[in-house]
C-alpha positions, 0 to 999 in steps of 0.5 A, spaced: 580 628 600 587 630 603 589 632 610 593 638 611 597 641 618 598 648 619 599 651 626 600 657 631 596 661 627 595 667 632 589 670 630 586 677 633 580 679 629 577 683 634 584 688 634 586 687 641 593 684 639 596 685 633 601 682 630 606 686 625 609 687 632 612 680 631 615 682 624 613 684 617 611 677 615 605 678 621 603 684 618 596 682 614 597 675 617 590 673 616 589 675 609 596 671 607 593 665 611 586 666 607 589 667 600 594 661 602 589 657 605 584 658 598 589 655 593 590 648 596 585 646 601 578 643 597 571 643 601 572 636 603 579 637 605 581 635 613 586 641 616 589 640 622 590 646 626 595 645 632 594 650 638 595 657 638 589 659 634 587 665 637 590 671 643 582 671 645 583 670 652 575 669 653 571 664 650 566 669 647 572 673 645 572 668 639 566 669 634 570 673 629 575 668 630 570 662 629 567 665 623 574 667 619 575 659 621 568 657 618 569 661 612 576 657 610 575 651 605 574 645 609 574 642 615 578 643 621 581 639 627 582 643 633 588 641 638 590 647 644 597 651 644 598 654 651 596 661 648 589 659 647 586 661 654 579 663 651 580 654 651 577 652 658 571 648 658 571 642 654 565 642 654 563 649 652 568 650 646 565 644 644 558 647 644 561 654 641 565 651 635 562 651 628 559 645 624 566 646 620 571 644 627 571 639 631 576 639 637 581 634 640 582 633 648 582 627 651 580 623 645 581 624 637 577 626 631 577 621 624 580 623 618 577 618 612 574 614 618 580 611 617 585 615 621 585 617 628 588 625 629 590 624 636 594 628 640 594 634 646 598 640 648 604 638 650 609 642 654 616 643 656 621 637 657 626 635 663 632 637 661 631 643 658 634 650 660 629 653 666 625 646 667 622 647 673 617 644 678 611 647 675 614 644 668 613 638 671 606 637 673 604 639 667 609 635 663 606 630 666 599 631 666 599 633 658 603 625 657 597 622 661 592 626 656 597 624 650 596 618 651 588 618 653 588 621 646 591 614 643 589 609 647 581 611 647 583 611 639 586 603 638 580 601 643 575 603 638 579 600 632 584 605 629 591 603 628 593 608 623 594 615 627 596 622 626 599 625 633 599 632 634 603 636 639 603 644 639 609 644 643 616 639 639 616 632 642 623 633 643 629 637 645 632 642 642 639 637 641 632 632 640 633 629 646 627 624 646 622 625 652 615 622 655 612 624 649 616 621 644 616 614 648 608 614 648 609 614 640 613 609 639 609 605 644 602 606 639 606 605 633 604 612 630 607 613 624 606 621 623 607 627 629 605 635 627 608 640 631 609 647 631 610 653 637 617 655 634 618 662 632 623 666 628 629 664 630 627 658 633 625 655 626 633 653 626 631 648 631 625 644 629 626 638 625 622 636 619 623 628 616 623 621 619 627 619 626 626 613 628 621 610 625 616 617 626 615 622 619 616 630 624 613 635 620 613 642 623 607 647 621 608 653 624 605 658 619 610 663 619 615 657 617 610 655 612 608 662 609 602 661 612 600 655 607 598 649 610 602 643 609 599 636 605 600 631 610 595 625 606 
């Protein structure tokens, strides 16, 4: 059994946003995602998919998605991006989702039943261009969430965790934040992350940094082929 990672998959099966608007390499996403997806991931296979998993903007928007999900080889491990608005109630995405897919909010999912995936959304970080009062609040809340995450994990006796971000942990010039804080302080070893686009790709990290492995997932960066992790 292996775990792979891929984030920002954006998909739209019900037409309402298509996205070759973004670029040629959007054209067809779906189905370069399914090929890619078929020739590496097994049935017993764990794949992390981190935030932005769909435009749907309800919860009932969601059944193409779901169904296109469930199909893959696999099972699934949900975290939020912040285009995932039909992610509202916990609690009825739970009870929506495919016997494939779990989903992590305030607590994780195991891999093995060894290893812990922990993790939250996050947010934008101080210091960076146009970080307002808002930002804040949000960065706050989602650092309290982050660490539900990991602190609900080592209670139950899971030091061997794999964090999970949508948005990067640090900087654009990898400036450390709150977030990077609370994974040195539960000893995590290995952070996902992914919300980078196009150029942006210039400015994510992948590698190890102070004891931590980063690997950005984004799908355009990965051609839509999940990444082994484990």
């Amino acid at each position: 059994m292996s775990l792979f990672a891929i984030s920002d998959l954006h998909l739209s099966l019900n037409g309402e946003k298509p996205m070759h608007i973004f670029g040629d390499r959007w054209e067809g996403h779906h189905l370069k995602l399914q090929e890619q997806w078929e020739e590496v991931v097994a049935g017993r296979d764990t794949v992390i998919i981190g935030g932005d998993i769909s435009w749907a903007l309800k919860l009932e928007e969601m059944e193409e998605d779901f169904r296109f999900i469930h199909a893959l080889p696999g099972r699934k491990v949900f975290f939020k991006g912040n285009h995932d608005y039909w992610w509202q109630s916990y609690a009825k995405v739970k009870k929506a989702l495919p016997r494939s897919i779990c989903a992590v909010q305030n607590n994780y999912c195991l891999y093995e039943n060894r290893v812990a995936i922990c993790g939250t959304r996050g947010w934008n970080i101080p210091g960076i261009m146009n970080f307002a009062e808002q930002d804040e609040r949000v960065y706050q809340r989602e650092l309290i969430r982050l660490e539900l995450s990991l602190g609900m994990a080592i209670k139950d006796g899971f030091d061997h965790i794999v964090a999970v971000l949508h948005y990067p942990p640090f900087g654009p010039g990898l400036e450390d934040s709150g977030f990077v804080t609370l994974l040195h302080q539960y000893n995590v070893k290995t952070c996902i992350y992914g919300h980078l686009h196009g150029d942006d790709h210039r400015r994510a990290f992948s590698g190890e940094r102070d004891g931590i492995t980063y690997y950005f997932t984004s799908s355009d960066y990965l051609e839509f082929r999940p990444l082994h992790i484990l």
